[in-house]
C-alpha positions, 0 to 999 in steps of 0.5 A: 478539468470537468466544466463547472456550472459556476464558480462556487462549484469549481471552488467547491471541487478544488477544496475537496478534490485537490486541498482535501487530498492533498492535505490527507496525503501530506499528513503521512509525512510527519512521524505522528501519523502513519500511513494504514492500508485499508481496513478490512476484515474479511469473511471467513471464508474462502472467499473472503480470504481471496478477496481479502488478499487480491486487496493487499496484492492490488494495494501494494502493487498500486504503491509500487507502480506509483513510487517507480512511476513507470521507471524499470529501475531507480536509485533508492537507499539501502533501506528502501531498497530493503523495504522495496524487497519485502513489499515485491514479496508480500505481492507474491504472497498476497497474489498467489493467495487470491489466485488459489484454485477452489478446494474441492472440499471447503477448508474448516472455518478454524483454518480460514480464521487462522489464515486471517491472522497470517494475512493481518500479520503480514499486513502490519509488515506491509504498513511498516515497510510503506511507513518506512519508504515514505518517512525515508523518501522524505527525508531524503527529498529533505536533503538529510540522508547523504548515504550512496545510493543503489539501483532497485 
């Protein structure tokens, strides 16, 4: 914890900081709300496309880092085991799209935009995925899924 120069600033730093996001984060366990990656519609341009992309990969390796908590392996159901599947696969795409090489010739703007509709696709994949282990792991934090676990 930083220094504070008085107790109104600690008070204003804990309602921020840890009642502020911790009240964002538990909203995306009622089924009203869903979790949304960032909004973010690129340029379309090569560019763009690559940073649009290096986004998701990063978003989407981040959540996987924090869901294994540095663990090699872990006991998931068979449906977050499935979903777990489909989000390790979209890092690979969205990963080998912001390593691409620069064309020599530039591709046609109709083809970037094209490959930005693909992108948007893939991410409405993405967020039902995550939606999917998040409302799953709650549950089952809730005690309401007696289904045997697997190793993922």
């Amino acid at each position: 914890m930083p220094d504070f120069a008085s107790l109104d600033a600690a008070n204003e730093f804990m309602q921020v900081l840890i009642m502020g996001l911790w009240n964002e984060q538990s909203s995306h366990f009622g089924t009203e709300y869903t979790f949304k990656l960032t909004e973010n519609l690129p340029e379309p341009t090569e560019k763009g496309l690559k940073t649009h992309a290096r986004l998701r990969f990063e978003e989407l390796a981040s959540f996987l880092a924090g869901f294994f908590q540095g663990e090699d392996s872990i006991q998931v159901s068979d449906e977050i085991s499935d979903c777990l599947d489909i989000l390790d696969d979209l890092i690979v795409m969205f990963g080998g799209i912001a390593q691409l090489h620069k064309q020599r010739q530039a591709p046609a703007e109709v083809e970037i935009r094209n490959l930005i509709d693909q992108l948007a696709d893939l991410t409405r994949i993405a967020e039902e995925a995550l939606n999917q282990i998040i409302a799953s792991s709650a549950q089952e934090r809730q005690g309401g899924d007696p289904t045997p676990k697997v190793i993922h």
